[in-house]
FIFITI-268977 format. One line per 8 residues: number of its first residue (from 1); their letters; for each residue x, y, z of N, C-alpha, C. Coordinates in pm, whole numbers. Layout:
<nodes>
NUM) a) X,Y,Z,X,Y,Z,X,Y,Z; ...
</nodes>
This chain:
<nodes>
1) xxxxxxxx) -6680,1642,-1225,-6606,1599,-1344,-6456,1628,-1329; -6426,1736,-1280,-6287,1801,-1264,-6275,1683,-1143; -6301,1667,-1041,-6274,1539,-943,-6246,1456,-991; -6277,1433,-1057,-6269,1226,-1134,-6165,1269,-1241; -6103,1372,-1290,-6023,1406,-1399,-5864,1452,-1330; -5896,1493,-1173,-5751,1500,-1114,-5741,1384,-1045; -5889,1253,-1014,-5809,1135,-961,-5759,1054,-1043; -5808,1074,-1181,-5755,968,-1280,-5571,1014,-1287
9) xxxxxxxx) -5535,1122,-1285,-5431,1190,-1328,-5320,1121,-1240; -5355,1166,-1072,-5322,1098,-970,-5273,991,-975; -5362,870,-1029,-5260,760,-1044,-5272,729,-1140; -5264,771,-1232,-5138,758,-1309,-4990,838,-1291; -5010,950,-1236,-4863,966,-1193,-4840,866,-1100; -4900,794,-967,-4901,674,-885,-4790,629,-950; -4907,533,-1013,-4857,430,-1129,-4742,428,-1159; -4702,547,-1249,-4595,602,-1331,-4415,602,-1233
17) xxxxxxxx) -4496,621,-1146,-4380,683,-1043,-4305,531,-969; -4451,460,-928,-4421,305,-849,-4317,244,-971; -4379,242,-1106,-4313,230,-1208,-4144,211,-1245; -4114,347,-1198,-4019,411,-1204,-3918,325,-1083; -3948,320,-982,-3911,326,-836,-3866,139,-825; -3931,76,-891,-3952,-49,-942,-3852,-84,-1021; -3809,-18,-1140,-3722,-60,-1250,-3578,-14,-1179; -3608,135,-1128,-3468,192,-1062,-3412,32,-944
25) xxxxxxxx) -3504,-5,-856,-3482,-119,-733,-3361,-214,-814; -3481,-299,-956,-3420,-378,-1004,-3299,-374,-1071; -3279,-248,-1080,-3108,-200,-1165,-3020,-189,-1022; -3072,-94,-933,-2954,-145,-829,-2921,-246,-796; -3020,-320,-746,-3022,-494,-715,-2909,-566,-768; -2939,-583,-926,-2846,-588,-1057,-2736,-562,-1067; -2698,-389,-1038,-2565,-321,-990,-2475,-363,-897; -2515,-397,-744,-2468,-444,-631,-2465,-589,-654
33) xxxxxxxx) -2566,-671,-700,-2529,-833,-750,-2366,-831,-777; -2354,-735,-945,-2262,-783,-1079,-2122,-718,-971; -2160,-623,-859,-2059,-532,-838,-1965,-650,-711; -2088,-719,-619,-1984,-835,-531,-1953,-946,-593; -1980,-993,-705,-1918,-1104,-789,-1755,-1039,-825; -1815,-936,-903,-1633,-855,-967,-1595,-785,-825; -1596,-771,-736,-1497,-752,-628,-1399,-798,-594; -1387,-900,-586,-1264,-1068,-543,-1158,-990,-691
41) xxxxxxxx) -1212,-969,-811,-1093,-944,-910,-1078,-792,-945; -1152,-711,-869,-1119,-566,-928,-1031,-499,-927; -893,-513,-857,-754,-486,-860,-710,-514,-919; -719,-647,-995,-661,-748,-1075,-686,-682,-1206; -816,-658,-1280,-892,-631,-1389,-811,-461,-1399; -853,-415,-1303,-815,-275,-1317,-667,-266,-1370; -599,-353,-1292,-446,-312,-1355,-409,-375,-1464; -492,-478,-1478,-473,-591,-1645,-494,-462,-1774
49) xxxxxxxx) -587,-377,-1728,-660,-287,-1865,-560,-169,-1842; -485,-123,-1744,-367,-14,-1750,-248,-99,-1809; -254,-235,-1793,-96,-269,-1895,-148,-317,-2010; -250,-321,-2037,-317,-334,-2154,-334,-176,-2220; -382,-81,-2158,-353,-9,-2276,-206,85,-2269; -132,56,-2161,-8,81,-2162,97,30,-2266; 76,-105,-2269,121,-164,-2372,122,-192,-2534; 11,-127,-2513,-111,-187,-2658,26,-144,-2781
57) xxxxxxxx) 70,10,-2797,178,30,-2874,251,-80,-2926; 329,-87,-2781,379,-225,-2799,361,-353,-2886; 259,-387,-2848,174,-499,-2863,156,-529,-3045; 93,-391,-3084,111,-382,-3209,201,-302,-3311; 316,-316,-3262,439,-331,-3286,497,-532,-3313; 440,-558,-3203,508,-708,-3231,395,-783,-3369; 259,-707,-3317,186,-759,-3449,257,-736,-3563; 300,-620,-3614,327,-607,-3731,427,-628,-3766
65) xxxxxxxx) 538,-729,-3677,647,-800,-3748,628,-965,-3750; 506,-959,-3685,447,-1119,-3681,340,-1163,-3762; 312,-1056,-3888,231,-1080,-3970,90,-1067,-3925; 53,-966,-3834,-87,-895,-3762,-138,-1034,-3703; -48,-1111,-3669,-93,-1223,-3533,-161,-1171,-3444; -281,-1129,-3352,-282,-1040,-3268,-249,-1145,-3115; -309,-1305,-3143,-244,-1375,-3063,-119,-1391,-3014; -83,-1462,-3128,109,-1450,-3072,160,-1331,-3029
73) xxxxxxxx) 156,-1201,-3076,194,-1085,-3038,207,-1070,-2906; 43,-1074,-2838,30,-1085,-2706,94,-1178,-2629; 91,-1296,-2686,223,-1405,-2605,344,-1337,-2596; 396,-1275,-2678,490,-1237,-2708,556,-1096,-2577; 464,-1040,-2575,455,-922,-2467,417,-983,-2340; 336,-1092,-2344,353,-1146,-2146,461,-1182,-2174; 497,-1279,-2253,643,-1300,-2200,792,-1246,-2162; 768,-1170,-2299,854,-1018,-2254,837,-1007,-2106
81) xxxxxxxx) 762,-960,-2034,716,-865,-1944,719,-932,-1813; 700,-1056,-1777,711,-1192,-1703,834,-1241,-1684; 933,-1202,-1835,1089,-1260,-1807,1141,-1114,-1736; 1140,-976,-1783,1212,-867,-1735,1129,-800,-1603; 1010,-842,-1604,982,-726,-1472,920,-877,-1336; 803,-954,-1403,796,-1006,-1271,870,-1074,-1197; 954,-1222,-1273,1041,-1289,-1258,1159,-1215,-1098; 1228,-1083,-1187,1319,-1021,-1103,1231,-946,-975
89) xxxxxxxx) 1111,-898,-989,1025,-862,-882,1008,-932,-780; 954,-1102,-824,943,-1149,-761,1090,-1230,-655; 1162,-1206,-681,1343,-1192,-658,1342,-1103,-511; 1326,-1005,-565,1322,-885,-480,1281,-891,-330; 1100,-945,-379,998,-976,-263,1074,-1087,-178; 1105,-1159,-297,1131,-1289,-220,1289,-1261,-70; 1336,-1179,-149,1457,-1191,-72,1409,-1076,40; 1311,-950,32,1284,-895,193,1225,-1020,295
97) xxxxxxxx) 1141,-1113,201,1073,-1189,305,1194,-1312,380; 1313,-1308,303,1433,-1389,389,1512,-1335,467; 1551,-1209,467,1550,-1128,545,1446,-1044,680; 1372,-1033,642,1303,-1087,782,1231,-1174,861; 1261,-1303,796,1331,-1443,835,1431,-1443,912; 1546,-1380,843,1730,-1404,936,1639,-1325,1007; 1609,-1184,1004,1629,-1112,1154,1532,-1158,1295; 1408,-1245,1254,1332,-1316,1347,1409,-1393,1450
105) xxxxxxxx) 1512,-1497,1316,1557,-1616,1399,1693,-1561,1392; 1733,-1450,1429,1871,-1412,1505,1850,-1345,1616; 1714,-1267,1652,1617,-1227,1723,1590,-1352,1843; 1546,-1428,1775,1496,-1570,1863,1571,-1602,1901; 1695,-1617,1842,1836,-1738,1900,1952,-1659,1939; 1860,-1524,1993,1946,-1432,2063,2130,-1420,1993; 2151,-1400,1839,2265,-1415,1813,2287,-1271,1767; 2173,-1184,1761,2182,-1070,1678,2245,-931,1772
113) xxxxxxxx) 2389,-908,1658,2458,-794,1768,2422,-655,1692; 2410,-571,1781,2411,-471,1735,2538,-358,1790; 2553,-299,1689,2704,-231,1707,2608,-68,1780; 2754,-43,1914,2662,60,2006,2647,209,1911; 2593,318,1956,2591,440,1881,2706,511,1883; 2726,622,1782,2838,695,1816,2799,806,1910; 2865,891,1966,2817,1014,2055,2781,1097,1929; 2771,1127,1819,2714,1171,1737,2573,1181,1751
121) xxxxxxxx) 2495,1072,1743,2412,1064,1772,2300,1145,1840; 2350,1161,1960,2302,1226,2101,2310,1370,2089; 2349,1388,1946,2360,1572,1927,2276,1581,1835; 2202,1473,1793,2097,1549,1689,1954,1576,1767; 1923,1714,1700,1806,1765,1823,1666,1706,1795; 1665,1759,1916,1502,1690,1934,1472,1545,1988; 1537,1446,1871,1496,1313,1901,1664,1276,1923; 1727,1347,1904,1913,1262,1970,1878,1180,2079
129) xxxxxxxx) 1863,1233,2208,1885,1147,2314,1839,1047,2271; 1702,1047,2280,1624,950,2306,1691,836,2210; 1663,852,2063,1806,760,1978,1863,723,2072; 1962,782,2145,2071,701,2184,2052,626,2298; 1977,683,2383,1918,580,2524,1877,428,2469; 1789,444,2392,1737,314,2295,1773,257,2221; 1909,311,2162,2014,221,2065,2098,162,2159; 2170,211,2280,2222,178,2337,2196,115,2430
137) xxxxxxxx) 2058,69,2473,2007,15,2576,1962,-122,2440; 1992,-131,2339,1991,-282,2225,2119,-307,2262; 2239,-227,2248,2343,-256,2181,2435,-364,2320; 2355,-322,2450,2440,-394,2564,2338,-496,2646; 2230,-453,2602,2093,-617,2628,1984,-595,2544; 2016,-653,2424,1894,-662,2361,1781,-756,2375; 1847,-915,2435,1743,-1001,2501,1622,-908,2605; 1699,-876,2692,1626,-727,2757,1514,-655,2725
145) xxxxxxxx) 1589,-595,2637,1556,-483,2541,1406,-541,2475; 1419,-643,2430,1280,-744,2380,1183,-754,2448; 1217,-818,2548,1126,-872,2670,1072,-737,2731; 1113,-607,2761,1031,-513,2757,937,-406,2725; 991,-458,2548,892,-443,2471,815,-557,2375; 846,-634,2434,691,-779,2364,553,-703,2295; 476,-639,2388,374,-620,2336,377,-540,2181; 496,-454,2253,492,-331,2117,589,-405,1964
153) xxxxxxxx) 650,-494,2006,711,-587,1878,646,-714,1849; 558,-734,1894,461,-797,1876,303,-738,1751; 295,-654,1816,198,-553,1713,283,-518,1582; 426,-489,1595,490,-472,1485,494,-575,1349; 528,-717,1452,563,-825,1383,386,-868,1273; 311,-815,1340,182,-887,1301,197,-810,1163; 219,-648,1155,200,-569,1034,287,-596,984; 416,-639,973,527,-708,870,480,-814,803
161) xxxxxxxx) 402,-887,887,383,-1049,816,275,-954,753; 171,-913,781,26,-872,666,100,-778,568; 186,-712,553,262,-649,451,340,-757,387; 400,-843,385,450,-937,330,361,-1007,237; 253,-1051,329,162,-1115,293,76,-1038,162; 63,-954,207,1,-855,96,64,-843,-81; 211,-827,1,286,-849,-142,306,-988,-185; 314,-1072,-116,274,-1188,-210,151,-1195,-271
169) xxxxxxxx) 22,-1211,-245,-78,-1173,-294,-76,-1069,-407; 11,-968,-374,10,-841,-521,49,-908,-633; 232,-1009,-620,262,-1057,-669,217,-1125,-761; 108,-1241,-690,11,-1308,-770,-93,-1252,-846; -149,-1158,-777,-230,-1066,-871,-170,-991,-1019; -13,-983,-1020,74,-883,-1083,72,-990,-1227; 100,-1116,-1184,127,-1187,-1302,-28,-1241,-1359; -105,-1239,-1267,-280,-1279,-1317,-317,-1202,-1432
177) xxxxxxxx) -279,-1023,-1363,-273,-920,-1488,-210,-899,-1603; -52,-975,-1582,14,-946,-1725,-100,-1054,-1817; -147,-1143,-1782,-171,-1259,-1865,-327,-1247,-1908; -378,-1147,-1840,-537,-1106,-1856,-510,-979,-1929; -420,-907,-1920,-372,-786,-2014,-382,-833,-2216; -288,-943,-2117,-259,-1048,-2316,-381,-1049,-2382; -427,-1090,-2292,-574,-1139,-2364,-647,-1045,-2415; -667,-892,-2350,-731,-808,-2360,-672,-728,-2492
185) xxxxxxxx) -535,-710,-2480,-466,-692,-2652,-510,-739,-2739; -536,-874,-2793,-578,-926,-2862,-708,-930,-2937; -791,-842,-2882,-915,-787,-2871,-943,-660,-2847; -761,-573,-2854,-736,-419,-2876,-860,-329,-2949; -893,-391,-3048,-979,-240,-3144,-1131,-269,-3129; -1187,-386,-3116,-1329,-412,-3057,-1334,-362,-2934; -1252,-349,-2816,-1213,-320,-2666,-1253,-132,-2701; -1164,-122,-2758,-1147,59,-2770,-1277,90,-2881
193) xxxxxxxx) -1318,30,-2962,-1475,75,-2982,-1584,54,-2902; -1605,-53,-2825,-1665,-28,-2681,-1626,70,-2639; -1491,95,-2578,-1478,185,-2480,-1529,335,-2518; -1538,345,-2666,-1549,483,-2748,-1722,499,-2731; -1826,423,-2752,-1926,388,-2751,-1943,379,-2612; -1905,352,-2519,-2000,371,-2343,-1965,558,-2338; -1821,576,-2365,-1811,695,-2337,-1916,809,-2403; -1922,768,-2543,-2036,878,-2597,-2105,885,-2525
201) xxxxxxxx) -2221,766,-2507,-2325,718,-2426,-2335,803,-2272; -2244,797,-2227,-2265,900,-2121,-2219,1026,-2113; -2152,1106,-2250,-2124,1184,-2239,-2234,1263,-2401; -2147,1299,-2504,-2199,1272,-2612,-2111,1285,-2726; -2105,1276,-2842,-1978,1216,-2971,-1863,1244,-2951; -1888,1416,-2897,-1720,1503,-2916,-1676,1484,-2766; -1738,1503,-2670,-1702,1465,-2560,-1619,1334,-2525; -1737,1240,-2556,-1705,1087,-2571,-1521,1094,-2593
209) xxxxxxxx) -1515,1117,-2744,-1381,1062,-2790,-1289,1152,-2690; -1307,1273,-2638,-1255,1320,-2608,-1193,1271,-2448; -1252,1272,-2356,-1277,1134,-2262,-1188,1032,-2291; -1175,948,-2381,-1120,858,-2412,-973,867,-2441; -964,959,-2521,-810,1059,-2532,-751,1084,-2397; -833,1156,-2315,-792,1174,-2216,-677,1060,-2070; -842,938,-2106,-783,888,-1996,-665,781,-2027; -675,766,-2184,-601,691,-2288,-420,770,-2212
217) xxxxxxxx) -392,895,-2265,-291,962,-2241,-249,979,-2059; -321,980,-2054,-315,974,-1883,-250,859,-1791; -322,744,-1868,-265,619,-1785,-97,610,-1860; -105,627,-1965,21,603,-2028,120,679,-1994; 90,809,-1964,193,884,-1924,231,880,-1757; 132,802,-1722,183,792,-1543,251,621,-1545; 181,534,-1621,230,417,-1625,383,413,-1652; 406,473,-1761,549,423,-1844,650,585,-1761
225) xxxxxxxx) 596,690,-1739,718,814,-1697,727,805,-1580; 591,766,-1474,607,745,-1326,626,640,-1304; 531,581,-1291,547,429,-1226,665,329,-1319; 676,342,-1440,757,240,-1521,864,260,-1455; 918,421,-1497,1075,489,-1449,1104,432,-1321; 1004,439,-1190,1045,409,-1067,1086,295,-1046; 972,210,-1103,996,32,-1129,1167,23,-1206; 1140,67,-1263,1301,24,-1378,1452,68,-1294
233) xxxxxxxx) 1405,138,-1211,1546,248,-1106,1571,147,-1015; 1435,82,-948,1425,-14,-823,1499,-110,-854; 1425,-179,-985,1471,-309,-972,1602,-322,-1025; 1679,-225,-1112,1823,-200,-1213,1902,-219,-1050; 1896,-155,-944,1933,-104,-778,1903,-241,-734; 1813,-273,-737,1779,-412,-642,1865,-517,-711; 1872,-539,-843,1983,-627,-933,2131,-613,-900; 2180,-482,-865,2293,-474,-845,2337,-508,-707
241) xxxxxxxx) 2281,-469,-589,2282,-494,-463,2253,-641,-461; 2218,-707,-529,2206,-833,-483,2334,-920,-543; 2363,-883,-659,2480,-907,-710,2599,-915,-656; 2606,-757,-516,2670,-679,-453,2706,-794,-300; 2594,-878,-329,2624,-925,-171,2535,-872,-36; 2470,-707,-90,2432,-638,0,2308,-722,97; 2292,-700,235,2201,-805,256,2044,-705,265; 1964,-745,280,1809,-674,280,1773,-618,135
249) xxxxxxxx) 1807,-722,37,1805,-665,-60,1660,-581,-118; 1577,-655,-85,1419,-641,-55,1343,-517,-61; 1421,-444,91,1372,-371,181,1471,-234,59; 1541,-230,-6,1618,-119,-8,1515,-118,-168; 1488,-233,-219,1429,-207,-346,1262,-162,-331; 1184,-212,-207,1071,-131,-181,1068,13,-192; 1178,59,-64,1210,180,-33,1237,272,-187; 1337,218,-292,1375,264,-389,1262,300,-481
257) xxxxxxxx) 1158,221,-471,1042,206,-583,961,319,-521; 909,354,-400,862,407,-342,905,542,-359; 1046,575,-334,1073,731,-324,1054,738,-470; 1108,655,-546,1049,687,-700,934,731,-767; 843,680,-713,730,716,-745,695,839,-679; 749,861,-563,708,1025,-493,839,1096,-580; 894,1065,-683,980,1164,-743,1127,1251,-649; 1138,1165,-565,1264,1198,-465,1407,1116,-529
265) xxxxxxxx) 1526,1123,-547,1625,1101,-567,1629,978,-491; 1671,834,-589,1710,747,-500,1817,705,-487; 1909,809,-478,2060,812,-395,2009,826,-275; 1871,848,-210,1876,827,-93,1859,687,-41; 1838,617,-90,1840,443,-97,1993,387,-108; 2016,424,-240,2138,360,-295,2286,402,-179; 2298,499,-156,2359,578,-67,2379,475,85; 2302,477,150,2310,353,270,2328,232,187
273) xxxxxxxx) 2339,159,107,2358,78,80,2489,13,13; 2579,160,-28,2691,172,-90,2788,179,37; 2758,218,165,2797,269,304,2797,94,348; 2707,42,322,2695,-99,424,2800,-179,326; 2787,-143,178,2865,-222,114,3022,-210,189; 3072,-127,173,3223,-77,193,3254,-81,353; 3124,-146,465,3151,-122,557,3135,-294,573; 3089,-364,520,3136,-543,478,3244,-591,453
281) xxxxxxxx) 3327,-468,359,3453,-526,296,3460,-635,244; 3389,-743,191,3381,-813,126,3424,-885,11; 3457,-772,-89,3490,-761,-237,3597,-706,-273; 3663,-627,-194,3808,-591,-195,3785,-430,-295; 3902,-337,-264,3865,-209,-316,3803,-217,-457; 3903,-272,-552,3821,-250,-720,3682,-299,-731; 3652,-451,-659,3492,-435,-688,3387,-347,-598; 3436,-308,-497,3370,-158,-441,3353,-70,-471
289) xxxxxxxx) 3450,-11,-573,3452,94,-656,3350,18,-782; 3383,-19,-863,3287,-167,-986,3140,-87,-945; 3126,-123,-779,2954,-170,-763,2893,-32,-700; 3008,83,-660,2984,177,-613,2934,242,-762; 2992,271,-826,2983,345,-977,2878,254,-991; 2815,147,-1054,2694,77,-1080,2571,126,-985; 2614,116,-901,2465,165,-785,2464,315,-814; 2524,387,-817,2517,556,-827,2445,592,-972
297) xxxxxxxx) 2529,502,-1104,2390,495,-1193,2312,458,-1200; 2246,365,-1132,2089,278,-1076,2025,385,-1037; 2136,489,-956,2039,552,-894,1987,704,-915; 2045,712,-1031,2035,842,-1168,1966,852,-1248; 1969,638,-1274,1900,588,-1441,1776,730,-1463; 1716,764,-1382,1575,809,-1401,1589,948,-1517; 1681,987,-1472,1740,1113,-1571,1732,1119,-1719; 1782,976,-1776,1787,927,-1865,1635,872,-1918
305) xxxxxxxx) 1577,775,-1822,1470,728,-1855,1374,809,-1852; 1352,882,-1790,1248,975,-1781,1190,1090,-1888; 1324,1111,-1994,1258,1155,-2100,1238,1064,-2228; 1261,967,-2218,1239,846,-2325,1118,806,-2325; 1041,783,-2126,949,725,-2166,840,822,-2158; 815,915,-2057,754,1019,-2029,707,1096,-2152; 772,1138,-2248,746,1244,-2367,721,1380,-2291; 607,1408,-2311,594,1545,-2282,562,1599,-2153
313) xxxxxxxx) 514,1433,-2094,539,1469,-1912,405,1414,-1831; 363,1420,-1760,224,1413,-1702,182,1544,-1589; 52,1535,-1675,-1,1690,-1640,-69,1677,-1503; -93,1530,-1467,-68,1583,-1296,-11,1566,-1197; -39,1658,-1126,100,1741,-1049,160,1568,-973; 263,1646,-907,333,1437,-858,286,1450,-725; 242,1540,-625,141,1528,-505,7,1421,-547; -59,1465,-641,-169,1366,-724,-118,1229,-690
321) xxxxxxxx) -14,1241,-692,54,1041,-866,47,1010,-671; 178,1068,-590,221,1003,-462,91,975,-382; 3,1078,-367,-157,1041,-233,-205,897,-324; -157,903,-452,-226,781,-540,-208,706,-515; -29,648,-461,52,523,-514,43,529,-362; 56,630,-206,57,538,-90,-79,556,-40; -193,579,-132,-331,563,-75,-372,379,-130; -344,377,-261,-344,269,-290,-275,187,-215
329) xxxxxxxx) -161,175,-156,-94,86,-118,-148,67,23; -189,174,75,-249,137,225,-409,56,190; -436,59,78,-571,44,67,-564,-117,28; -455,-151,-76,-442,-285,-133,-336,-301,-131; -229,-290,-71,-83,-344,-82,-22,-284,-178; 93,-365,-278,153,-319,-390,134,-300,-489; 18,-403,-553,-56,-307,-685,-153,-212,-650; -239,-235,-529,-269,-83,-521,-224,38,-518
337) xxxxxxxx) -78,28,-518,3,143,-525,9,204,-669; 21,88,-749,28,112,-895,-130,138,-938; -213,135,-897,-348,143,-949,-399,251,-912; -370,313,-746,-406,427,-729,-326,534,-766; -202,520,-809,-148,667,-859,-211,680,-994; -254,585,-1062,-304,610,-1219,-442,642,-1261; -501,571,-1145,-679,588,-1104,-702,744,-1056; -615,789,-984,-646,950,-921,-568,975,-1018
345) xxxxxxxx) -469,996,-1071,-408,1091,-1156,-540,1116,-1263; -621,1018,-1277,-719,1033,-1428,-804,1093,-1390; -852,1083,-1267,-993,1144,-1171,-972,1319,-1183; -816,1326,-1119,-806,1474,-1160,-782,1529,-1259; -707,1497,-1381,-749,1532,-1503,-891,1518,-1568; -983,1416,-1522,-1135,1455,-1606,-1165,1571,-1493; -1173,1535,-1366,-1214,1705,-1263,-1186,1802,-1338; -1026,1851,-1342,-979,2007,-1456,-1030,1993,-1507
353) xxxxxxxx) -1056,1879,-1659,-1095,1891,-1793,-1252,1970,-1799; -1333,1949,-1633,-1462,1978,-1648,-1439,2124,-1597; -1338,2122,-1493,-1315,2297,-1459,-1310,2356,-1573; -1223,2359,-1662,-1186,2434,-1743,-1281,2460,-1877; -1380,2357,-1881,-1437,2383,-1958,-1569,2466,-1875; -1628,2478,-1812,-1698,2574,-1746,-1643,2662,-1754; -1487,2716,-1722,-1464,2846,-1740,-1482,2934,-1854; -1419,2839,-2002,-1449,2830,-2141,-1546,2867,-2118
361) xxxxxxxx) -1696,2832,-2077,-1817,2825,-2154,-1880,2990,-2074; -1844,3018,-1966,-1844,3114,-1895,-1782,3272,-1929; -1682,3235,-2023,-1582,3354,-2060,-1629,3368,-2252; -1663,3257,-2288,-1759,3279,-2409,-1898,3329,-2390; -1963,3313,-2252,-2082,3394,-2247,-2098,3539,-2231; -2003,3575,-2163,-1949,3726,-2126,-1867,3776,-2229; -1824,3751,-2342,-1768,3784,-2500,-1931,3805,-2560; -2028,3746,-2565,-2155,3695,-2635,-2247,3819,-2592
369) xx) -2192,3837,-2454,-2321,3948,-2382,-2292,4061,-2466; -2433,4113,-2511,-2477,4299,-2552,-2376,4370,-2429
</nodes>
């Protein structure tokens, strides 16, 4: 009797378990289906819902002088955002990719001089010589100079064009998002009661909202104090230099956006560029001075901007924001730059948020102990 009472048991745990093993299959299945359909746009989506809730303030701000339109509002903010940031972005891109254009076909049509080194040079340690053997072995045959390294400017040239390429592609992705952002405004407070509702769901009520707070303040404070500030320094610098005449305008506003976001001074940008200006002569002393003073505040603005938009700061550290913005960027180009400093900055604030509350719950048990 006990035999026939542990085989019945048997399968039904069987049963129970195949059961189990069965429904789990069909949810991954399901999972990995929904997950390579949304692949092709998950850069896209991801950064549409960081200027979406970056913006949202915004957003309903324009509602409430437009009579709680939540449509027009949102028109109102792509367009904003399309006339001041992509428009001139795409300026920017456009002009590194003509620039290394000229330098291909001045390269090709062998017209491109290069001025020789100073003996300066050859005294800085370590890598001096070598600098100067190799600047100076351009500066008196660079046709030469090419032809013996083909292979290795060849491998170069391939990663310029797929970096180019990349940022055009970001580009397009950049404006896909302002305009999928719009949309997602418009549908602001149903959006954020979902979002309030999955979070319970996997967490539970107080948690939930709490979660939500979190990653709510998080993106906003890396969006608009890091990444906005850097964006706004670049392109204020990239506007003026182009204004300026300066040539590579492109390349100095990458560079600019970049040290920005790693939180480095971009007088180290603006600086060579104020040097090439005055070494053009171009514009005659007063507008040198004009564009010198203009670029030196381009390249300050952050001082200013940084407590306007920032508030009280972002609580993680800027090692976080930078592995973010050039992990992303090696990973997806230029909005991955913007997606991964905001995506890890949030990862490590919910990480602490869970450290710290273990410690909490740990240092209330040892208060509690007899």
């Amino acid at each position: 009797m006990e035999i026939n009472e542990l085989s019945i048991v048997e399968k039904r745990l069987v049963a129970r378990f195949l059961d189990m093993f069965i429904k789990l299959g069909f949810i991954l299945a399901l999972g990995s289906f929904c997950f390579t359909v949304i692949s092709p746009f998950m850069n896209m989506m991801l950064w549409a819902l960081i200027l979406a809730v970056t913006l949202y303030p915004l957003h309903q701000r324009f509602a409430a002088y437009l009579g709680e339109k939540q449509g027009w509002a949102s028109v109102s903010v792509v367009l904003l955002g399309l006339l001041l940031v992509v428009l001139p972005t795409i300026a920017m891109v456009s002009s590194l990719g003509d620039s290394v254009s000229a330098l291909v076909h001045n390269v090709s049509a062998e017209s491109l001089v290069i001025p020789p080194p100073t003996a300066n040079v050859a005294s800085i340690p370590i890598v001096g010589g070598k600098i100067y053997v190799v600047w100076m072995k351009a500066a008196s045959d660079l046709p030469g100079m090419i032809t013996s390294y083909r292979p290795q400017l060849g491998d170069i040239a391939k990663q310029v064009v797929g970096v180019l390429a990349s940022m055009g592609g970001g580009l397009i992705g950049f404006i896909v998002s302002f305009i999928v952002a719009g949309i997602i405004m418009v549908w602001g407070a149903a959006g954020a009661s979902s979002a309030n509702r999955i979070a319970m769901r996997i967490t539970d009520e107080s948690k939930g909202m709490a979660l939500i707070k979190l990653c709510t303040s998080t993106i906003r404070a890396v969006a608009m104090g890091v990444i906005g500030v850097a964006f706004i320094q670049a392109l204020l610098a990239g506007i003026v230099m182009a204004i300026a005449g300066i040539p590579a305008v492109g390349i100095f506003f990458v560079l600019a956006l970049i040290l920005g976001i790693a939180q480095i001074p971009v007088i180290l940008v603006t600086a060579p560029a104020i040097a090439l200006m005055w070494t053009m002569g171009d514009h005659g002393m007063a507008m040198n001075i004009f564009y010198t003073i203009l670029l030196i505040i381009a390249g300050m603005v952050d001082n200013v901007l940084k407590p306007l938009l920032l508030g009280r700061g972002v609580d993680a550290p800027m090692p976080i924001v930078l592995l973010g913005a050039l992990g992303g960027m090696a990973a997806s180009g230029i909005l991955g730059m913007f997606i991964g400093a905001t995506l890890l900055s949030i990862g490590y604030r919910i990480f602490m948020a869970w450290v710290n509350e273990g410690l909490a719950n740990q240092a209330v048990n040892r208060h509690d102990a007899p």
